[in-house]
ROGUBA-909175 format. One line per 5 residues: number of its first residue (from 1); for each residue x, y, z of N, C-alpha, C. Coordinates in steps of 0.2 Angstrom, whole numbers, plus 5000, padded with zeros to 4 digits. Each point is the difference from the previous one (the first is absolute). Example, Ala and Ser with C-alpha at 12.3 -4.5 7.8 and 13.67 -1.06 7.14 Angstrom:
1	5066:4972:5039:4996:5006:5000:5004:5006:5000 ~ 4998:5005:4996:5004:5006:5001:4996:5005:5003
END
This chain:
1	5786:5983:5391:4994:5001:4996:4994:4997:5005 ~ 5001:4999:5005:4997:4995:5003:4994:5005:5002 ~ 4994:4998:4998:4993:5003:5004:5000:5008:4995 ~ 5003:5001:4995:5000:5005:4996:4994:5000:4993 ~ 4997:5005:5002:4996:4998:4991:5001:5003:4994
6	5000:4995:4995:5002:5003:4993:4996:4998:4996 ~ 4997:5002:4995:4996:5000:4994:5005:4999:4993 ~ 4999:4993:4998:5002:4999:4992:4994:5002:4994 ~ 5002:5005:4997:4996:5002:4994:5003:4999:4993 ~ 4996:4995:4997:5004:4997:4995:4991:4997:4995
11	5000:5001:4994:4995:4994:4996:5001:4996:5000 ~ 5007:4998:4998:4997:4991:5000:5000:4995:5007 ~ 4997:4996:5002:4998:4996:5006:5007:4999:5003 ~ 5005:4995:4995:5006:4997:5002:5004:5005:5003 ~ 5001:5006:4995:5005:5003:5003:4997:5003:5008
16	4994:5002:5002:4997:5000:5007:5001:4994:5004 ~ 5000:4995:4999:5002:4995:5002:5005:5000:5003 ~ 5005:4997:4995:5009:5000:5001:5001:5006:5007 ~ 4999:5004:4998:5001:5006:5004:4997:5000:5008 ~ 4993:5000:4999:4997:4997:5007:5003:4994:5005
21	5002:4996:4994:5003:4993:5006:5005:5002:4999 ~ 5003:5003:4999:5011:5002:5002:4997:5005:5008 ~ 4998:5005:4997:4998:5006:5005:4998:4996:5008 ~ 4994:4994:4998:4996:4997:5006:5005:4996:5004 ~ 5004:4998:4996:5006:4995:5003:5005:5003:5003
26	4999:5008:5001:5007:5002:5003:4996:5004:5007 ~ 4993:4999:4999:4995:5000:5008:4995:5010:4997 ~ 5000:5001:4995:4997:5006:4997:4992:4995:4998 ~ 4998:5007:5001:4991:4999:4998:4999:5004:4994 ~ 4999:4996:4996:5000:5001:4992:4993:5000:4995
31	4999:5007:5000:4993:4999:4995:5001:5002:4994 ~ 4996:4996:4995:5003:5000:4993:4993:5005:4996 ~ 5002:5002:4999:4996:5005:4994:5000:4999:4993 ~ 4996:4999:5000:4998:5001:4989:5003:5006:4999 ~ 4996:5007:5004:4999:5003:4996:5000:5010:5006
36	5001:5005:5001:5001:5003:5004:4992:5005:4998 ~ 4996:5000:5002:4996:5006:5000:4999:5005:5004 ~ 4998:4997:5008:5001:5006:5004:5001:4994:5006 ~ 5006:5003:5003:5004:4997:5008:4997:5003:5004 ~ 4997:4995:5004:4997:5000:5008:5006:4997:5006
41	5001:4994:4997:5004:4995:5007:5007:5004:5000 ~ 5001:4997:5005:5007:5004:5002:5005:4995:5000 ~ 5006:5003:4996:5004:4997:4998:5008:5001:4999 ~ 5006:4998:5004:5006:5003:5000:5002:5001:4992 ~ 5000:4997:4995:5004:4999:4994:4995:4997:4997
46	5003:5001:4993:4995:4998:4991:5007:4998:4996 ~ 4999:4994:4999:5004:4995:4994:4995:5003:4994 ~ 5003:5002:4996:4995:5002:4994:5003:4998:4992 ~ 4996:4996:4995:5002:4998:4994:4999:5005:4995 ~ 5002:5006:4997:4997:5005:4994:5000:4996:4996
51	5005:4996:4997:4999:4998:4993:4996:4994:4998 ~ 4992:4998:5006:4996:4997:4997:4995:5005:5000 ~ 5000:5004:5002:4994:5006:4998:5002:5004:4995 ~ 4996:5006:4998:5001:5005:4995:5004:5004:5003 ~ 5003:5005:4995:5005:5005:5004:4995:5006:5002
56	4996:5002:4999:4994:5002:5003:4999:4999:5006 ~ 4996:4995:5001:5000:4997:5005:5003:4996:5006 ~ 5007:4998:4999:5006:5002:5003:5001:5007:5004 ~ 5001:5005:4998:5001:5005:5001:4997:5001:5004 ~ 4990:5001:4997:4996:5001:5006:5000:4996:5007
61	5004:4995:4999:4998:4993:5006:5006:5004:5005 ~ 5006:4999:4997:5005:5007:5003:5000:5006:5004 ~ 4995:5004:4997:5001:5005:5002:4994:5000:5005 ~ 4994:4995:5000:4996:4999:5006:5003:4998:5006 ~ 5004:4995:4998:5004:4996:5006:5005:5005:5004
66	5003:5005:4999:5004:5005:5002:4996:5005:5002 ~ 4993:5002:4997:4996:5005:5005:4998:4999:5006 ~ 4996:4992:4999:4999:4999:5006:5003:4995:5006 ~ 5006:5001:4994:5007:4992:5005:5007:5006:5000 ~ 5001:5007:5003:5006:5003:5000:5002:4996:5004
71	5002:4998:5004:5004:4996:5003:5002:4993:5000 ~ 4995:4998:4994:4999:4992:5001:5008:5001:4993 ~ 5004:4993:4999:5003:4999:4996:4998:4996:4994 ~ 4999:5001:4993:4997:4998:4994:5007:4997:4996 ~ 5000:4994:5000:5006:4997:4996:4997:4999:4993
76	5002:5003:4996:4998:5000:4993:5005:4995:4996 ~ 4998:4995:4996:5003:4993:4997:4997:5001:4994 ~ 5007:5000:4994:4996:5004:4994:5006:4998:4994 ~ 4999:4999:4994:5006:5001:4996:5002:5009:4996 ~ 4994:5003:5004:5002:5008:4997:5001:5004:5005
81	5006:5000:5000:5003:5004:5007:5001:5008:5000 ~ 4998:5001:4994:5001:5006:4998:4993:5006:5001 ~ 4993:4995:5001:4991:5002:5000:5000:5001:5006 ~ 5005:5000:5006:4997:5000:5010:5008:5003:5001 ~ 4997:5005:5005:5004:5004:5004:5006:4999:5004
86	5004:5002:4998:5007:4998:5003:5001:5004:5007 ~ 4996:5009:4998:5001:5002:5009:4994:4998:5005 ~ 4996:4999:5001:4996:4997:5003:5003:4997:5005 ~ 5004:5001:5007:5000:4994:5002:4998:4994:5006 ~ 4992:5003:4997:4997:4992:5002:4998:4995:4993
91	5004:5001:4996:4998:4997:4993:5008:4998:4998 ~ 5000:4991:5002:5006:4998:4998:4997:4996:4992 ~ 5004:4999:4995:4999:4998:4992:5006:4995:5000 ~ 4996:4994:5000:5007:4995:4998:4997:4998:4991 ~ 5008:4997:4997:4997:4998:4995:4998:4995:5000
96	4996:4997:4996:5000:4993:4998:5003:4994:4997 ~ 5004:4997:5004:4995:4994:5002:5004:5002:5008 ~ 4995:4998:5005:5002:5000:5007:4998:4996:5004 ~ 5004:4998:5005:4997:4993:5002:4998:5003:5008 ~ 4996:4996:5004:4997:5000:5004:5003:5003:5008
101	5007:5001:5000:5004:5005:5005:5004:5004:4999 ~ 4998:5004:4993:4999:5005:4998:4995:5003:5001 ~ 4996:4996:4999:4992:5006:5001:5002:5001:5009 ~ 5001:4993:5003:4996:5003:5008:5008:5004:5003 ~ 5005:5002:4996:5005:5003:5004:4998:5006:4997
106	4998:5002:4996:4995:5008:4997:4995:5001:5004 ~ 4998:4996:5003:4992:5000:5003:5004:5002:5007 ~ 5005:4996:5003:5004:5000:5007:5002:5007:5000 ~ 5004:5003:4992:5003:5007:5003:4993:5007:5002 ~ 4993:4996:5001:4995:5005:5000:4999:5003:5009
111	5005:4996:5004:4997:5001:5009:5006:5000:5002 ~ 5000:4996:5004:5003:5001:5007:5005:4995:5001 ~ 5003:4998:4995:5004:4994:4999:4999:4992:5001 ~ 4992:5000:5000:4997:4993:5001:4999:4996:4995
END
Protein backbone atom coordinates (compact mmCIF):
# COMPACT_ATOMS: atom_id res chain seq x y z
CA UNK A 1 0.00 0.00 0.00
CA UNK A 2 2.84 1.93 0.41
CA UNK A 3 2.83 5.46 -1.42
CA UNK A 4 -0.75 4.49 -2.88
CA UNK A 5 -3.72 7.02 -2.44
CA UNK A 6 -7.12 6.32 -1.21
CA UNK A 7 -9.99 8.48 -0.20
CA UNK A 8 -12.26 7.41 2.96
CA UNK A 9 -15.79 8.75 2.34
CA UNK A 10 -17.75 8.38 5.41
CA UNK A 11 -20.00 11.32 7.63
CA UNK A 12 -19.15 10.57 10.66
CA UNK A 13 -15.47 12.06 11.74
CA UNK A 14 -14.55 8.72 13.70
CA UNK A 15 -15.37 6.29 11.39
CA UNK A 16 -12.82 8.68 8.75
CA UNK A 17 -10.51 8.38 11.32
CA UNK A 18 -10.18 4.89 12.37
CA UNK A 19 -9.92 4.18 8.78
CA UNK A 20 -7.24 6.96 7.92
CA UNK A 21 -4.77 5.74 10.65
CA UNK A 22 -5.22 1.83 9.85
CA UNK A 23 -4.60 2.80 6.10
CA UNK A 24 -1.64 5.60 7.06
CA UNK A 25 0.00 2.89 9.26
CA UNK A 26 0.37 0.48 6.48
CA UNK A 27 2.57 3.48 4.46
CA UNK A 28 -1.05 4.63 2.08
CA UNK A 29 -1.87 8.34 1.90
CA UNK A 30 -5.29 8.72 2.99
CA UNK A 31 -7.74 11.52 2.43
CA UNK A 32 -10.93 11.57 4.19
CA UNK A 33 -13.96 12.95 2.73
CA UNK A 34 -17.30 14.04 4.28
CA UNK A 35 -18.78 14.13 1.42
CA UNK A 36 -18.14 13.29 -2.61
CA UNK A 37 -19.27 16.19 -4.98
CA UNK A 38 -16.93 16.51 -7.81
CA UNK A 39 -13.31 14.43 -7.79
CA UNK A 40 -10.27 16.28 -9.06
CA UNK A 41 -7.33 14.55 -7.11
CA UNK A 42 -6.07 11.43 -8.28
CA UNK A 43 -6.68 8.55 -6.46
CA UNK A 44 -5.93 4.60 -6.60
CA UNK A 45 -9.15 3.38 -4.49
CA UNK A 46 -12.35 4.74 -2.39
CA UNK A 47 -13.19 3.12 1.16
CA UNK A 48 -16.90 4.23 1.03
CA UNK A 49 -19.53 4.34 4.09
CA UNK A 50 -23.41 4.22 2.21
CA UNK A 51 -25.07 3.59 5.30
CA UNK A 52 -24.30 7.02 6.82
CA UNK A 53 -25.62 8.80 3.86
CA UNK A 54 -29.10 8.65 2.11
CA UNK A 55 -29.71 5.87 -0.17
CA UNK A 56 -29.92 8.61 -2.68
CA UNK A 57 -27.04 9.99 -2.18
CA UNK A 58 -25.13 6.96 -1.79
CA UNK A 59 -25.90 5.77 -4.96
CA UNK A 60 -25.14 9.22 -6.55
CA UNK A 61 -21.59 9.18 -4.53
CA UNK A 62 -21.20 5.54 -6.39
CA UNK A 63 -22.02 5.98 -9.43
CA UNK A 64 -19.73 9.44 -9.55
CA UNK A 65 -16.89 7.47 -8.18
CA UNK A 66 -16.97 4.78 -11.04
CA UNK A 67 -17.44 7.40 -13.91
CA UNK A 68 -14.65 9.22 -13.13
CA UNK A 69 -12.58 6.35 -11.13
CA UNK A 70 -13.14 3.08 -13.82
CA UNK A 71 -10.32 1.83 -12.82
CA UNK A 72 -9.89 2.92 -9.32
CA UNK A 73 -11.26 0.09 -6.80
CA UNK A 74 -14.37 1.54 -4.39
CA UNK A 75 -14.67 -0.82 -1.31
CA UNK A 76 -18.13 -0.34 -0.24
CA UNK A 77 -18.82 -1.08 3.73
CA UNK A 78 -22.41 -1.34 4.37
CA UNK A 79 -25.14 -3.45 6.26
CA UNK A 80 -27.26 -3.55 2.93
CA UNK A 81 -25.46 -5.75 0.63
CA UNK A 82 -28.33 -6.13 -1.46
CA UNK A 83 -28.34 -1.69 -2.66
CA UNK A 84 -24.52 -2.15 -4.56
CA UNK A 85 -23.55 -4.06 -7.40
CA UNK A 86 -22.23 -7.38 -7.25
CA UNK A 87 -20.97 -7.46 -11.05
CA UNK A 88 -18.99 -4.54 -11.17
CA UNK A 89 -15.66 -5.68 -10.73
CA UNK A 90 -14.04 -2.79 -9.33
CA UNK A 91 -16.72 -2.66 -6.63
CA UNK A 92 -16.01 -5.03 -3.76
CA UNK A 93 -19.23 -4.98 -0.82
CA UNK A 94 -18.17 -6.23 2.53
CA UNK A 95 -20.64 -6.58 5.15
CA UNK A 96 -20.54 -5.02 8.25
CA UNK A 97 -18.81 -5.12 10.80
CA UNK A 98 -15.27 -5.16 9.10
CA UNK A 99 -12.20 -4.71 10.53
CA UNK A 100 -9.18 -2.83 9.34
CA UNK A 101 -7.51 -5.80 6.96
CA UNK A 102 -10.35 -6.32 5.49
CA UNK A 103 -10.75 -3.05 4.04
CA UNK A 104 -6.94 -2.73 2.89
CA UNK A 105 -6.73 -6.56 1.44
CA UNK A 106 -9.97 -5.10 -0.93
CA UNK A 107 -8.16 -2.00 -1.50
CA UNK A 108 -4.74 -4.47 -2.19
CA UNK A 109 -6.81 -6.71 -4.65
CA UNK A 110 -7.21 -3.14 -6.90
CA UNK A 111 -3.18 -3.22 -8.56
CA UNK A 112 -0.44 -4.88 -8.85
CA UNK A 113 -0.12 -6.95 -5.80
CA UNK A 114 1.34 -4.24 -3.51
Amino acid sequence: MQGRTFAVVAKRRETRRSVHEYLARLGAVVRPLREVNKVEDAFDGFVMFPDELSVDEASRTLALLRRHYPDARVVVITNHLDRYPTHDPGVIVLRIPVWGWMIAEALRSSGDGV
